[in-house]
Structures are given as structure tokens and as C-alpha cells.
C-alpha positions in Angstrom: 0.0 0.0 0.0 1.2 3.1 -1.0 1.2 5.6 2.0 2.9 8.9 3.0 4.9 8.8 6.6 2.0 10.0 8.0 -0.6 8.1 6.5 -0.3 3.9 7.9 -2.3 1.1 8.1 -1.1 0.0 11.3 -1.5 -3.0 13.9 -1.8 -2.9 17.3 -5.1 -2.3 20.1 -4.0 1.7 20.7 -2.6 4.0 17.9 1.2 4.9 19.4 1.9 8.9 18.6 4.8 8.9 17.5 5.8 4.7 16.6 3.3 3.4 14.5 4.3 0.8 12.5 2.9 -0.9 9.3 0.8 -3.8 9.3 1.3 -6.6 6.7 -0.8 -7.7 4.5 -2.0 -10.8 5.7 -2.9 -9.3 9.1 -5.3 -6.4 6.8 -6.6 -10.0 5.7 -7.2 -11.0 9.0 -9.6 -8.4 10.0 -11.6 -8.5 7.1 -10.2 -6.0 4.9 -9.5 -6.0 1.6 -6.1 -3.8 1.6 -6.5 -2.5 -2.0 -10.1 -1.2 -1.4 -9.0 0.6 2.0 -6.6 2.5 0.3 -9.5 4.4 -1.4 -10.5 6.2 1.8 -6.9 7.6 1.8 -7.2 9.0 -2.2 -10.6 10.3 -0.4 -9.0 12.6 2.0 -6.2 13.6 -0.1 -8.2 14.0 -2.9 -10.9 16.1 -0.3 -7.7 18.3 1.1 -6.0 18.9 -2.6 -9.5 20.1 -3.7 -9.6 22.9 -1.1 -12.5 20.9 0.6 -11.3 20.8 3.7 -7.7 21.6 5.1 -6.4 18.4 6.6 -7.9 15.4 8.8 -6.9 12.7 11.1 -8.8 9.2 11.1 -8.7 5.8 13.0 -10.5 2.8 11.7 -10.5 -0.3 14.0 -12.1 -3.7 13.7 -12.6 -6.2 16.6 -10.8 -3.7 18.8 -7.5 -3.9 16.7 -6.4 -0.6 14.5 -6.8 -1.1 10.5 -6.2 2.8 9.6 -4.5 5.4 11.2 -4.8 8.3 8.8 -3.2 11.9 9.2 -3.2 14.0 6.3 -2.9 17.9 5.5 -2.7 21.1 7.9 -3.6 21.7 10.7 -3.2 25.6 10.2 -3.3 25.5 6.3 -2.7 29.8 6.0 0.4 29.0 8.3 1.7 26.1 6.2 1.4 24.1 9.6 0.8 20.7 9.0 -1.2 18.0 11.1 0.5 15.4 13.2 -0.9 12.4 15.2 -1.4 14.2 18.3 -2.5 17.3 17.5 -5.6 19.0 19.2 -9.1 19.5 17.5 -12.7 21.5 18.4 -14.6 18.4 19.2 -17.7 20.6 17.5 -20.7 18.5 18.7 -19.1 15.2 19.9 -18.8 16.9 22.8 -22.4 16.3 23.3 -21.8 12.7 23.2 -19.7 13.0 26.4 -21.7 14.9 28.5 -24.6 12.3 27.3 -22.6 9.2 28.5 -21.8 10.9 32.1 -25.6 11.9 32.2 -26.2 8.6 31.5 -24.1 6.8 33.7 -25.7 9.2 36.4 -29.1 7.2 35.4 -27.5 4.1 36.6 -26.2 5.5 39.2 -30.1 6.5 40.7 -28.9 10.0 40.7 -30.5 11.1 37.4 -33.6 9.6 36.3 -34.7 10.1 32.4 -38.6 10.6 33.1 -38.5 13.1 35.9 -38.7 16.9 35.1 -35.3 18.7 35.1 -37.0 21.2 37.9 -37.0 18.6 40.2 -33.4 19.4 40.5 -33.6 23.0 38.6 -36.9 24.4 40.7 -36.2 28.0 38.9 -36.8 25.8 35.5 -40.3 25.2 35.9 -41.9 28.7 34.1 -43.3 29.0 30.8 -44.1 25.7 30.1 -41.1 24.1 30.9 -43.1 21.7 33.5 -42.8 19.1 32.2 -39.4 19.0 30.4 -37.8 15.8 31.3 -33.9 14.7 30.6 -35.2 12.3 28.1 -36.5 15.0 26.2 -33.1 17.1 26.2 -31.1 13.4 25.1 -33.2 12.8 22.0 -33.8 16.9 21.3 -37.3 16.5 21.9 -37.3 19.1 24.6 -38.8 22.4 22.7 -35.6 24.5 24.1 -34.4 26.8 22.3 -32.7 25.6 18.9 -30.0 28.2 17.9 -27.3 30.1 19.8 -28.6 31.7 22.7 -28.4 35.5 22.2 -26.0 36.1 25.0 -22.7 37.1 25.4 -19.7 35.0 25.5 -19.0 35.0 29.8 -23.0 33.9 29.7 -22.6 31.0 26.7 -19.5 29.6 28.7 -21.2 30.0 32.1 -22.9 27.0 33.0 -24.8 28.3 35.9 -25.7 32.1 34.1 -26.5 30.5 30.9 -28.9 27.6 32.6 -30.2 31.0 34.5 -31.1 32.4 30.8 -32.9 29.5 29.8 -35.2 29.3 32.7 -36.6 32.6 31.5 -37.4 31.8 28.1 -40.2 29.8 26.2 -40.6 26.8 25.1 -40.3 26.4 20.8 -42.6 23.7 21.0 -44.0 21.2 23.7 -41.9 18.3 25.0 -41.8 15.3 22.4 -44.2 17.0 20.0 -40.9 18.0 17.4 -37.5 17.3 17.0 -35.2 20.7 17.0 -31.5 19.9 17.6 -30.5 22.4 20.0 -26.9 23.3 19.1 -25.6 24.5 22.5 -28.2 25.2 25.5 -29.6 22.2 26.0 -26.3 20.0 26.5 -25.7 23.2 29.0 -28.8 22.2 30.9 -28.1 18.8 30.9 -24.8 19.7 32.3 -26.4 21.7 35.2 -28.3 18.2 36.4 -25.2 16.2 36.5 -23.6 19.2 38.4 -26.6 19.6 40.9 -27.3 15.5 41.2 -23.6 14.4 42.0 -20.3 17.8 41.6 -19.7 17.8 44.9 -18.4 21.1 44.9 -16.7 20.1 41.0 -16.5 22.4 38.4 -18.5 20.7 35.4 -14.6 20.5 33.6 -13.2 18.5 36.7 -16.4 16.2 37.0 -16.2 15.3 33.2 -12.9 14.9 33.2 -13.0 12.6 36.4 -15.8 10.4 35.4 -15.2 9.8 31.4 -11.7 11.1 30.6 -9.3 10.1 33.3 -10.9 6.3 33.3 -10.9 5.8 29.6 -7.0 7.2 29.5 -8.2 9.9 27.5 -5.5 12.4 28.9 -6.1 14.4 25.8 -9.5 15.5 26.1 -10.7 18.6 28.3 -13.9 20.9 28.3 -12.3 24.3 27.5 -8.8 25.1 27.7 -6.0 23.4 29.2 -2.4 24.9 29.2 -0.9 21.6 27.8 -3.2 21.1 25.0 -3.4 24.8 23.6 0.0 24.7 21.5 -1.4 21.7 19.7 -4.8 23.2 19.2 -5.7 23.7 15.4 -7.3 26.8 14.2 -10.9 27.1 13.9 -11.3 28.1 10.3 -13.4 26.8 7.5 -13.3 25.7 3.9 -16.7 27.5 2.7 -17.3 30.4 1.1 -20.6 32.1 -0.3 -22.9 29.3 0.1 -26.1 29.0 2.4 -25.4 27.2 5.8 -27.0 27.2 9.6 -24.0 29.7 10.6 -22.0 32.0 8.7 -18.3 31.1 8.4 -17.3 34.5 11.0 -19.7 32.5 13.7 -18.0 29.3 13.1 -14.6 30.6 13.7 -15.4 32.9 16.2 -15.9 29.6 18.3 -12.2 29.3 18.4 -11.7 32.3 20.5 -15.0 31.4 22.7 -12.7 28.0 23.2 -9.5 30.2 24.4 -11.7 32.3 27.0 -10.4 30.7 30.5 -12.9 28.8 32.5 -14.5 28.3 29.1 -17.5 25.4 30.1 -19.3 24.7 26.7 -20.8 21.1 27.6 -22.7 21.2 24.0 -19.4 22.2 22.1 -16.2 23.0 23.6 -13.8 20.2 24.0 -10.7 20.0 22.5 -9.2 16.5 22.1 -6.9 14.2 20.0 -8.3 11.9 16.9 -6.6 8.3 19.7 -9.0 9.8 22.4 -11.9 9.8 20.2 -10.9 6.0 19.2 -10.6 5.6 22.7 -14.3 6.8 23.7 -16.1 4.9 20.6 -13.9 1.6 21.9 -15.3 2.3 25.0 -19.0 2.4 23.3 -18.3 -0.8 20.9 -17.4 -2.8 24.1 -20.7 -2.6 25.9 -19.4 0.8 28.1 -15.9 -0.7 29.1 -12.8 -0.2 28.0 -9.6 -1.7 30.0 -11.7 -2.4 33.1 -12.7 1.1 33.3 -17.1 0.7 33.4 -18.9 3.6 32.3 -22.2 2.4 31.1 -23.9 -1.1 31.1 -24.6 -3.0 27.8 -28.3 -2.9 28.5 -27.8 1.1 28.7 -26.2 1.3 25.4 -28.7 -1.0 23.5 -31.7 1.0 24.8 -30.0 4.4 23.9 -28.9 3.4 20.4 -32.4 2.5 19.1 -34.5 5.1 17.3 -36.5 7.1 19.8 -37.8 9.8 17.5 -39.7 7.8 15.2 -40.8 9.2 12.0 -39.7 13.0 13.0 -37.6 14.9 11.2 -35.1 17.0 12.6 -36.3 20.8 11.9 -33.3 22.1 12.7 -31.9 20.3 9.6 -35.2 21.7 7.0 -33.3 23.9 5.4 -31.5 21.3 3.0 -34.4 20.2 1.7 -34.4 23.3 -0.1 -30.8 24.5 -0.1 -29.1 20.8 -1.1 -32.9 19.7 -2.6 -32.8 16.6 -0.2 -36.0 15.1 0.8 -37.4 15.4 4.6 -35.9 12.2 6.1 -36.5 11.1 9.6 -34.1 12.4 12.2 -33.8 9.0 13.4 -32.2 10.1 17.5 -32.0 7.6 20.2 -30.9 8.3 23.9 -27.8 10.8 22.9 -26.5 9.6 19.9 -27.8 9.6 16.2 -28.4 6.1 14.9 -28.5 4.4 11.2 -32.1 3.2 11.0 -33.0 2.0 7.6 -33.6 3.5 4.1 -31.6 5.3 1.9 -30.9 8.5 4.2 -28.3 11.9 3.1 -25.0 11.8 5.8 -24.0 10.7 8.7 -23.7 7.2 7.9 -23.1 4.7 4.9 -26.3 2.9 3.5 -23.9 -0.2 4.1 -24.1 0.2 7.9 -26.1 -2.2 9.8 -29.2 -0.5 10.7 -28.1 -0.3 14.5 -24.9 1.5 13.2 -24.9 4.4 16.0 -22.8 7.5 16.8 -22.1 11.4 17.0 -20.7 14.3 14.7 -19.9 17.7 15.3 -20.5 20.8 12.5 -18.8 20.4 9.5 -15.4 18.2 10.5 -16.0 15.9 13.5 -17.6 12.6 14.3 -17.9 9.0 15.3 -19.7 5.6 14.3 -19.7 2.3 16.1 -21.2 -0.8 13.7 -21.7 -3.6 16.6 -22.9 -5.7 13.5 -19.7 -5.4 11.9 -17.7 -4.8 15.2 -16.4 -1.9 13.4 -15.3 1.7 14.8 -14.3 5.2 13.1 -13.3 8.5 14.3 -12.4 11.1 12.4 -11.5 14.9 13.0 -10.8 17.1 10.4 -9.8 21.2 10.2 -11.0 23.5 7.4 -14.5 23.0 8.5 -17.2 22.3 5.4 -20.7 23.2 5.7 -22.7 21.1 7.7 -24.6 19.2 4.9 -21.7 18.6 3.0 -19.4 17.1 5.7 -22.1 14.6 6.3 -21.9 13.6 2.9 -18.3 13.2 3.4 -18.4 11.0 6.8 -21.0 8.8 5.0 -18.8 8.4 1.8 -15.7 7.4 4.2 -18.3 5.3 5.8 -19.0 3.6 2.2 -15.5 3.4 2.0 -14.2 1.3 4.9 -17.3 -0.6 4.7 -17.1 -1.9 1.3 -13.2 -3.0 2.3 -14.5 -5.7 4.4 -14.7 -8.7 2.6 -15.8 -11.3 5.7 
């Protein structure tokens, strides 16, 4: 296989930083991949990066909790001529969402969270117009009716757990709980964030109890909420790769979260980690093994198979409308379970390849992030990427790298 120093299929259950070493053929063999055909997801990147499509990425493919493709390509700082390495630092984007859901989760089984019982049970200031009734259930599967865009506030309120949780009880509902599906992009994971903080801190800062309850146990000694003094010289730039086409937030918003993820004391729940592409491999392992990895137990099996089934039924995700017009897409369902978007069935835009087993399950952040776990194929990807697209059009891209790796395996 014909790879750059950077770019290796590689053996081995963790992705070393710096000695990574090639895997031979008859080992690709042995985890069910045909090596000729997994090349093409490395002309896909290249070909994505050389195209101006996006500025460089970093991906980890791993079958039957062995590595298949370790993947670094491009820049991480692409106007600097600063290119990406193995360890450098990413904008989770919206995977951070998936870690605050698996600590609110593991809460549930804790008996210190409970999914049916109203968030002002625990938040009594909550409980005003209309928002009775609004459960954590509702705020996993963005059924809730909370408010959908960027909250209107500014920046020492959006990274201020407790002030921006006081903002939210004050406002309206957008629709009642469960009747629509509106992905909230930052203030509900911020309320959910405010539960786990009131059921079990302890006097914690939300960035200590994450990092305490998923990080530290899953070794992911990358990863932090906000900034952290030994991560910030390997953060990449927030920038993005479009231009003059129609998207849920202008480019100037987009990389204005880069600054928002400097601020100190920075606690974004719904968007502001930072985080390397082997901790991302780390947390999906972690998911593909039942909620275990190297005898650290976050979450039960039985947890994970009732959160990974679609909870939203037919509903489409409003939030996501506007490419039925701007892409011409059809309305397709939104297809959420309990904190993580799953396959389902049908020929669906993004996210996921039409080759993934329908209980294909996982997370993505706007326009360069994301994660899928295939427990039908025991197959995991991660993938973190700079030059942000637009939304719509880095789903297409995770699904065709999806495609991709899937059609490699050949048992």
C-alpha cells in the first residue's frame, strides 16, 4: 500500500503517537479488509484536502478492537503552512455532546438522574413558561422544545454554566416536550450539564467532573472541556473551507468559536472540548465494548442497546429543514436515540453509509468531526478534520468514508 509517513495502516489495540508501524498484508486479511479497497478512503481525504474541501484530517478505523487505519493528512493551520500530526488538538464541535450524554447517562444508573422526571425537580427556577414538564429524556433525544440556535447572550454567559442555565429558565418553550425534533446546538447539553452538576459535583466544576468520570478512566488524557495549558500549542485553528454558500452559521460564527474555546474557565458542555483523533478512538472503543474499556465501566450494555435504538420515530429534525431546499434533499427522519444519532434503515443523506447495519450508531460535530460504532460489523471510526465544510456537505463526506471502509471488508 502506498502511503505517505504520516498516512499507515497499522496493527496494534492503541494508535502509538509517534511509533506506528505498518501492518502486513495478511494481518489487513485478517480483520476482514480487503487492503487495496481501504486504500481508497486515503485517495478520499487527499483527494478532499488537494480540492480545497477541507484543510487536513486525522482518522482511526479499527475492527474487533484492533487498528486497521491510522490516517493523518494535511494542515492543521493550512494559511500558516502548519501541517497536522498524530497528536494534534481538534474543536470536538458537537461530539462533545456525546460526552456529557454518556456521564448523564451513567448518572441514570447510578439512581442520581432519572430520564422521566422533570429537570426542575433538580432545577426548581426551571419550571416557568411551560417548561413543567421538560424531562432529561427530552433534552437526550432533542425533543425538549428548548431553544434551537445560539442563545443571544454574550460570551462569559454561553460559557457559564450556571448564568446560561439562568437564561434558559426565562425563556419559552419552541414547542412542547416530544411533540418535534429541533436539535439544540448549545443550550440544552448546558442544561443537561447543570443536572449532572446539581445530582452528584460535589463542589466540582463541570470541567473537573467530566474529566474525572469519562476522561481520566478511559486514559483519554487528551481531552478537556475548555482550555487546558498543555493542549493549547497543539490546538488547530478554527477556520473553515466555505465560502458564499447557504449554511446554519455563517463562516465568522463558526470561527469565532475558536476564540470562545481560548476564554479561561471556558464550560461549553454542547461544544467545547478539545481533544486528540486516539482519544476519540478511545471513547467509541469504549461504546463498541458494551461501556468498558480496560476495566474502566462507564455504562452497562443494556444502557447502550436502549439508547442506540431510534427514539424519534418518523420526526424529522427541523433544525436540519433547510437542506431540503438549499441541497434539494428530501425530509428524512431524524432517526435520535438516547444521545446519539443512529442508522435506522432507508436510503438516508449523511452521517452514515447505506452499508451500515441499521443499529450503526454515533455522534458528529459541524462540519469536521464525528464518530460511528457498527456492533454488527464490530467496526469503529473516528475522524477529526480542520478546514470545517458546511454542515450538509461534511455529512456527505463522513457517509462516503463510511462507504469506503465498509465496502473494504470482505468477511
Amino acid at each position: 500500500l502506498s502511503l505517505s509517513a504520516q498516512t499507515k495502516i497499522v496493527s496494534g489495540r492503541h494508535m502509538a503517537k509517534k511509533d506506528v508501524t505498518s501492518i502486513e498484508s495478511d494481518k489487513i486479511t485478517e480483520l476482514g479488509f480487503d487492503r487495496t479497497r481501504l486504500e481508497r478512503v486515503v485517495d478520499r481525504i487527499e483527494a478532499d484536502i488537494e480540492a480545497g474541501r477541507c484543510h487536513g484530517a486525522s482518522m482511526i478505523v479499527a475492527r474487533h478492537g484492533e487498528i486497521a487505519l491510522n490516517l493523518t493528512k494535511g494542515f492543521s493551520d493550512r494559511a500558516n503552512g502548519k501541517e497536522l500530526n498524530s497528536d494534534s488538538v481538534f474543536a470536538t464541535m458537537s461530539v462533545a455532546k456525546q460526552f456529557t450524554n454518556v456521564l448523564a447517562l451513567s448518572l441514570v444508573e447510578k439512581g442520581l438522574l432519572s430520564l422521566h422526571s422533570p429537570v426542575a425537580e433538580l432545577i426548581p427556577e426551571f419550571a416557568t413558561l411551560g417548561k413543567e414538564k421538560v424531562n432529561l429524556y427530552h433534552l437526550l433525544t432533542h425533543t425538549s422544545g428548548i431553544m434551537s440556535a445560539i442563545p443571544p447572550v454574550t460570551p462569559d454567559i454561553l460559557t457559564n454554566i450556571e448564568k446560561l442555565t439562568s437564561f434558559a429558565c426565562e425563556l419559552p418553550l419552541e414547542n412542547q416536550p416530544g411533540e418535534r425534533v429541533n436539535y439544540s446546538i448549545l443550550l440544552g447539553h448546558t442544561i443537561i450539564a447543570a443536572l449532572c452538576l446539581r445530582a452528584d459535583g460535589h463542589g466540582r466544576s463541570y470541567s473537573e467532573m467530566l474529566s474525572e468520570e469519562i476522561f481520566q478512566p478511559l486514559g483519554m488524557n487528551d481531552t478537556s472541556l475548555g482550555p487546558r495549558d498543555d493542549l493549547m500549542p497543539r490546538l488547530c485553528p478554527v477556520k473553515v473551507s466555505y465560502k458564499d454558500i447557504p449554511a446554519l452559521l455563517p463562516p465568522e460564527a463558526v470561527e469565532g468559536l475558536g476564540d470562545v474555546l481560548a476564554m479561561p474557565n471556558c464550560e461549553l458542555p454542547g461544544g467545547g472540548c478539545i481533544t486528540t483523533i486516539e482519544n476519540v478512538h478511545r471513547f467509541a472503543e469504549m461504546l463498541r465494548r458494551g461501556g468498558e474499556l480496560h476495566g474502566a465501566r462507564i455504562l452497562s450494555p443494556a444502557m447502550i442497546k436502549f439508547c442506540t435504538q431510534n427514539h424519534t420515530g418518523a420526526q424529522r429534525n427541523i433544525l436540519f429543514d433547510m437542506w431540503a431546499g438549499t441541497r434539494n434533499w428530501q425530509f428524512y427522519p431524524a432517526n435520535l436515540g438516547v444521545g446519539f444519532f443512529v442508522r435506522g434503515e432507508g436510503n438516508l443523506p449523511g452521517l452514515f453509509s447505506v452499508m451500515n447495519s441499521p443499529n450503526t450508531f454515533g455522534g458528529f460535530g459541524a462540519g469536521s468531526t464525528g464518530f460511528t460504532v457498527d456492533p454488527e460489523r464490530d467496526l469503529t471510526l473516528a475522524f477529526l478534520s480542520t478546514g470545517l465544510m458546511e454542515d450538509s456537505y461534511h455529512f456527505e463526506r463522513i457517509a462516503a468514508v463510511a462507504s469506503l471502509v465498509v465496502s473494504a471488508i470482505t468477511d
